[in-house]
ZAMARGU-4260 file (C-alpha; in steps of 0.2 Angstrom, whole numbers, plus 5000, padded with zeros to 4 digits):
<rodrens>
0) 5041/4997/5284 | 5028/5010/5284 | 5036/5028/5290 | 5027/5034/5309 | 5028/5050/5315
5) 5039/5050/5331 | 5029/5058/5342 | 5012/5051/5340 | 5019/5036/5331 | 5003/5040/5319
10) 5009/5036/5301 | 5016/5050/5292 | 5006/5057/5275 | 5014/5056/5259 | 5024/5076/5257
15) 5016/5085/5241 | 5034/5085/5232 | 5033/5065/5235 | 5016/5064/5227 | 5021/5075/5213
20) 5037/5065/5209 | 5026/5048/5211 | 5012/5055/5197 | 5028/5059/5185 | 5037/5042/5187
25) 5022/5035/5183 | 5018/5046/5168 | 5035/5044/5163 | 5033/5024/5163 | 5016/5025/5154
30) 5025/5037/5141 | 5037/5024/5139 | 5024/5009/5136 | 5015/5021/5124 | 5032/5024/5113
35) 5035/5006/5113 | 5018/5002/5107 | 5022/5016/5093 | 5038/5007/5087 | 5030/4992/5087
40) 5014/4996/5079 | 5025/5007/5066 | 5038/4992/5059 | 5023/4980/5060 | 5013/4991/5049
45) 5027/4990/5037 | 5025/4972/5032 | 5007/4975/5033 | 4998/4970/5015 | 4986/4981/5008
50) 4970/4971/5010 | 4975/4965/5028 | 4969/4970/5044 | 4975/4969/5061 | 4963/4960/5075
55) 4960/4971/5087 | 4963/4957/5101 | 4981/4958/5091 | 4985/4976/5095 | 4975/4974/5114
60) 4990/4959/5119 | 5005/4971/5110 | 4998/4985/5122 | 4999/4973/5137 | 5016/4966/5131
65) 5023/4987/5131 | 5015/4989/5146 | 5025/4974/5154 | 5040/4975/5148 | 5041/4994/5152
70) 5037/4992/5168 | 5051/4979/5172 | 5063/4991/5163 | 5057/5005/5170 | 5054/5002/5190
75) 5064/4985/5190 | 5079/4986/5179 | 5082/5006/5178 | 5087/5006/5199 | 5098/4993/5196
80) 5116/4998/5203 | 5129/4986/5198 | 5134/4986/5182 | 5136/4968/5178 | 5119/4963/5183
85) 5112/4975/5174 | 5118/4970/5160 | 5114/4952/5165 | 5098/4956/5169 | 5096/4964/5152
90) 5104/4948/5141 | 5091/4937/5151 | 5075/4948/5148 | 5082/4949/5129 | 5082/4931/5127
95) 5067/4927/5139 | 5056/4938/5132 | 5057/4928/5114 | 5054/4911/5120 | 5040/4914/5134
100) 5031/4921/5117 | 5035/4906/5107 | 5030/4895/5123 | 5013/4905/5122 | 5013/4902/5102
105) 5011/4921/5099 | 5024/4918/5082 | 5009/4904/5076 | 4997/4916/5067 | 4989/4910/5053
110) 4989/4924/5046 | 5006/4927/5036 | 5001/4949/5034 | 5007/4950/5053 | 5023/4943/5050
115) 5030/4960/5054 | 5020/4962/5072 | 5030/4947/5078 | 5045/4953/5071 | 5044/4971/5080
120) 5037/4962/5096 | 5054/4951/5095 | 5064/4967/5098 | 5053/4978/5106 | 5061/4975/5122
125) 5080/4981/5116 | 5068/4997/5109 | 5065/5000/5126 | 5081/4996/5136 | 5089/5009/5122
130) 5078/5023/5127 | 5079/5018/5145 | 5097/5019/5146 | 5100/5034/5132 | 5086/5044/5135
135) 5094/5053/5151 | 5112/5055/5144 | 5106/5063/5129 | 5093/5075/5136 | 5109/5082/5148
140) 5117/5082/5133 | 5107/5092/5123 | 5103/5102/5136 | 5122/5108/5139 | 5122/5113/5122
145) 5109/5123/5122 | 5116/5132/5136 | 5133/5134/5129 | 5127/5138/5111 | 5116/5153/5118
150) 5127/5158/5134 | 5111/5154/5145 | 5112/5157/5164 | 5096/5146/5165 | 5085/5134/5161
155) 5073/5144/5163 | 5071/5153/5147 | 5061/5153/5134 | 5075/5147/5120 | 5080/5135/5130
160) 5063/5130/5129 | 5060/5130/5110 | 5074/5119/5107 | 5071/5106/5119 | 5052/5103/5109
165) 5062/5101/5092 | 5069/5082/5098 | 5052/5081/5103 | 5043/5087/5087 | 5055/5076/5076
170) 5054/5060/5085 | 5033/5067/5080 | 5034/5068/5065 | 5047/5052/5061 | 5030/5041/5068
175) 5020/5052/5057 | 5030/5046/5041 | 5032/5031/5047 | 5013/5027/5048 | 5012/5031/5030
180) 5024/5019/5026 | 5012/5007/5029 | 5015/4991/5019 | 5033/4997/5008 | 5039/4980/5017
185) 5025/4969/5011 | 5035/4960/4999 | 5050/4959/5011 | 5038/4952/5023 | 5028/4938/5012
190) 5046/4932/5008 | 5051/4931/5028 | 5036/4921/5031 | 5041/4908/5014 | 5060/4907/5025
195) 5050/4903/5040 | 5039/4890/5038 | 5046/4882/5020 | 5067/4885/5024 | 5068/4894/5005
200) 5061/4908/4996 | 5049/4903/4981 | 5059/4916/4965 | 5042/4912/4955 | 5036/4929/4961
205) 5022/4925/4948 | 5015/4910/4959 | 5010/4920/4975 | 4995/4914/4982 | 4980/4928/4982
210) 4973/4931/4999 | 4954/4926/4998 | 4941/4921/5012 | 4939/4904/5005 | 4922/4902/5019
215) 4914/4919/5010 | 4920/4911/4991 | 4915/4893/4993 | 4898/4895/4998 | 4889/4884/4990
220) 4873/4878/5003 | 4867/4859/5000 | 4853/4863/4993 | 4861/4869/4978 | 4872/4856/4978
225) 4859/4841/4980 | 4851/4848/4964 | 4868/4846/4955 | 4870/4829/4963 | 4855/4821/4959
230) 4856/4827/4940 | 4873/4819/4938 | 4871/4805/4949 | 4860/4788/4955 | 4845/4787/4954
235) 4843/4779/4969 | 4851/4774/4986 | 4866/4759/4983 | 4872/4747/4997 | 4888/4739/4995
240) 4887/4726/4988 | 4877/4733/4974 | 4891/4748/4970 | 4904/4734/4970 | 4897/4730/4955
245) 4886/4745/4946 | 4892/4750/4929 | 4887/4769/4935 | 4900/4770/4947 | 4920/4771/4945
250) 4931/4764/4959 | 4944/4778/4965 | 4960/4774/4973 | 4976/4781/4980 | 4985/4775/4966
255) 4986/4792/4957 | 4987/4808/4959 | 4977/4811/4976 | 4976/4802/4992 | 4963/4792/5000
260) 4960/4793/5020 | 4953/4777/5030 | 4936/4776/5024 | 4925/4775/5042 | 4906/4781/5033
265) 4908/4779/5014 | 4917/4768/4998 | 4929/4775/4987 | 4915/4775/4974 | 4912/4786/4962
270) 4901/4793/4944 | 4913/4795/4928 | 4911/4812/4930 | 4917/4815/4946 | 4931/4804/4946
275) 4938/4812/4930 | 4935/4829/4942 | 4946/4823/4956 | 4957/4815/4945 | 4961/4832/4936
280) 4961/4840/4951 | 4974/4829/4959 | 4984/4833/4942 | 4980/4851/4945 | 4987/4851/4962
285) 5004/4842/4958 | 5008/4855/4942 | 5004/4867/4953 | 5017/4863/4969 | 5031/4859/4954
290) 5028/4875/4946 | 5030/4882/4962 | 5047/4874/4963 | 5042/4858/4974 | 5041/4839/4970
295) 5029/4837/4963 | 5021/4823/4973 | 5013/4830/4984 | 4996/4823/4986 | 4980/4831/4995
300) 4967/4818/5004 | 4949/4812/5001 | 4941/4810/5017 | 4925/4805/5011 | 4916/4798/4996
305) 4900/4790/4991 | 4889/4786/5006 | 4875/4772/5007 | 4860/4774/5019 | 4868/4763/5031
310) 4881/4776/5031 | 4871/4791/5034 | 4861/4783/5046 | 4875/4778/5056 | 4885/4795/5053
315) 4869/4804/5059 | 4871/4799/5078 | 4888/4805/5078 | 4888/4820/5069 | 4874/4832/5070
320) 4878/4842/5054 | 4874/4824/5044 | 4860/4828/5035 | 4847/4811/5028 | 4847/4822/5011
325) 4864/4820/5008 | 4874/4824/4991 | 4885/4808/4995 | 4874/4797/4995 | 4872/4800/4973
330) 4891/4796/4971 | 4895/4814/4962 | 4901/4822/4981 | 4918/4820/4989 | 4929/4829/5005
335) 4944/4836/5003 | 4955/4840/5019 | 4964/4855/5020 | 4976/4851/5034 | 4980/4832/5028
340) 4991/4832/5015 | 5003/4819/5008 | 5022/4821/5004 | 5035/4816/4995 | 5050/4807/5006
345) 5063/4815/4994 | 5063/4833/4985 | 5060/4850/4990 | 5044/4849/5001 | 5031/4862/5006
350) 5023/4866/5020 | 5004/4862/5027 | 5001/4880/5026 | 5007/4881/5007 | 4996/4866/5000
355) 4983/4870/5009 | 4984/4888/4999 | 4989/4878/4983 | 4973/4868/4985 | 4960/4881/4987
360) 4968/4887/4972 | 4964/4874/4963 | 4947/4871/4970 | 4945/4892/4968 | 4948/4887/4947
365) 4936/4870/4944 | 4924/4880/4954 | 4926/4897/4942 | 4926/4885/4926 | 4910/4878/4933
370) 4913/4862/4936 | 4908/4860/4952 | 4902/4868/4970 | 4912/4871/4983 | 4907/4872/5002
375) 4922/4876/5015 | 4916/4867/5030 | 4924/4872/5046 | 4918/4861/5059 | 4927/4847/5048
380) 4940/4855/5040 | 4936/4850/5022 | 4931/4857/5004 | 4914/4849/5002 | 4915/4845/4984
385) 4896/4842/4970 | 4902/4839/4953 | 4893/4850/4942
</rodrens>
């Protein structure tokens, strides 16, 4: 209810020493959001590789989060008087907080370098409740030492000054170091992300996937690749019926060591030459998920093979990337997914994340040995494939 004076019953202005101690509650809550952030932004930098950058949309919601949670702790959970809904307040917000994240699928990121950010933003709010709750009784503390150490009458003193900034100037300088401690947890952290989303850590520290930007690296344009094609290829467009029976083209199947998706806009045709490609790449990928400790059949997925002009015609009304000069329709260009995987019912099995890092490995090699372009197409989330 808004305060009146009694006479006038005009409302009563805020007193001076009301204001005052309203601007320091709320410097003292932002000072508090800002020494979360510090914590947070400190651990997470721990786990931080080298050759990783945080988004800055990434650091803007960890500043939102701190600014939230200490707020609640602050102006919600501080006034609370009983003790045993405090603590039941605190319990709740402790396991709350974690799965409203999860709900929002903050712990989802694709990018395994920020592994540390999620694990500091897990247990940023018991950061908080422990300076909330400590922070008084140690400064009273302190500060009755101080007195009795020196034999001070006051506070007001200028010793009793001095050593109440060295807390302060310590707590400085422990974010300092931290900061350059950036990245001593990388390893720790590349093996926290393996528990998470495979259930074991990989000991063949020698088979670590390299962190590349596969769109920058598999660059290759179709006009490069269409002169590829059409050296290795047909001659001329094929229907059907004709490939069904063309001594220039092998038949590919899922027999092996690759998989082949529901053909909508193409036949599993293909020249010698790029079936043995596939072929050894499909070999490639299995050696490479057993030598990472796996079974080794896991198989990726060809999504798309040799296209005749009934195909492309038809795929051009659907799909405005289509292009009427296209590199499948010579029998040397195939898709690989990188999200569709097959694997094995029985055995150690990876994740979707680790073979679709196996796989660009693979591509990454054929490509350097120069036995074929590679385009990463993102708008269908393939490896667009030209024997060389």
């Amino acid at each position: 209810m808004e305060n009146k004076d009694i006479e006038t019953g005009a409302p009563m202005q805020e007193s001076t020493s009301e204001r005052f101690l309203k601007n320091i509650r709320i410097i003292r809550f932002i000072l508090l959001s800002t020494v979360l952030y510090i914590i947070t932004d400190t651990i997470g930098r721990w786990f931080l590789p080298d050759d990783i950058r945080v988004p800055g949309i990434y650091l803007a919601l960890i500043w939102v989060l701190c600014l939230i949670t200490g707020a609640f702790q602050f102006y919600v959970w501080r006034k609370l008087e009983v003790k045993w809904v405090k603590w039941a307040v605190l319990a709740g917000y402790l396991i709350l907080f974690p799965v409203v994240l999860a709900l929002c699928r903050f712990y989802r990121s694709e990018s395994p370098g920020l592994i540390g950010y999620r694990i500091s933003v897990t247990f940023m709010p018991a950061f908080g409740f422990l300076i909330v709750s400590l922070t008084a009784g140690f400064i009273r503390w302190y500060g009755n030492m101080i007195k009795r150490v020196f034999h001070l009458e006051s506070i007001n003193n200028i010793v009793f000054f001095l050593f109440m900034l060295i807390p302060v100037a310590l707590i400085i300088l422990l974010f300092i170091g931290g900061y350059k401690l950036s990245g001593v947890m990388s390893q720790k952290g590349d093996e926290i992300e393996q528990r998470i989303t495979e259930g074991e850590v990989n000991p063949n520290k020698d088979h670590r996937e390299p962190v590349r930007q596969y769109d920058r690296i598999f660059n290759d344009i179709n006009d490069t690749q269409l002169k590829a094609a059409k050296k290795n290829g047909l001659r001329k467009s094929i229907t059907i019926e004709e490939a069904e029976s063309s001594p220039e083209l092998v038949k590919i199947n899922s027999d092996g060591s690759y998989a082949i998706d529901k053909l909508t806009h193409s036949i599993p045709y293909l020249v010698p030459k790029a079936a043995r490609l596939l072929e050894d790449m499909g070999k490639a990928f299995q050696d490479s998920m057993f030598n990472r400790g796996y079974s080794r059949h896991h198989r990726f997925t060809v999504t798309s093979v040799l296209r005749t002009d009934d195909h492309v015609r038809q795929l051009r009304k659907t799909n405005v990337n289509s292009t009427e000069q296209s590199c499948h329709c010579y029998g040397t260009t195939f898709d690989i997914s990188y999200y569709t995987f097959q694997t094995p019912l029985a055995g150690t099995v990876a994740s979707v994340e680790k073979m679709r890092q196996v796989l660009m490995q693979v591509a990454y090699d054929m490509r350097r040995q120069n036995r074929c372009y590679v385009k990463y197409e993102k708008q269908q989330p393939c490896l667009h494939i030209t024997v060389r």
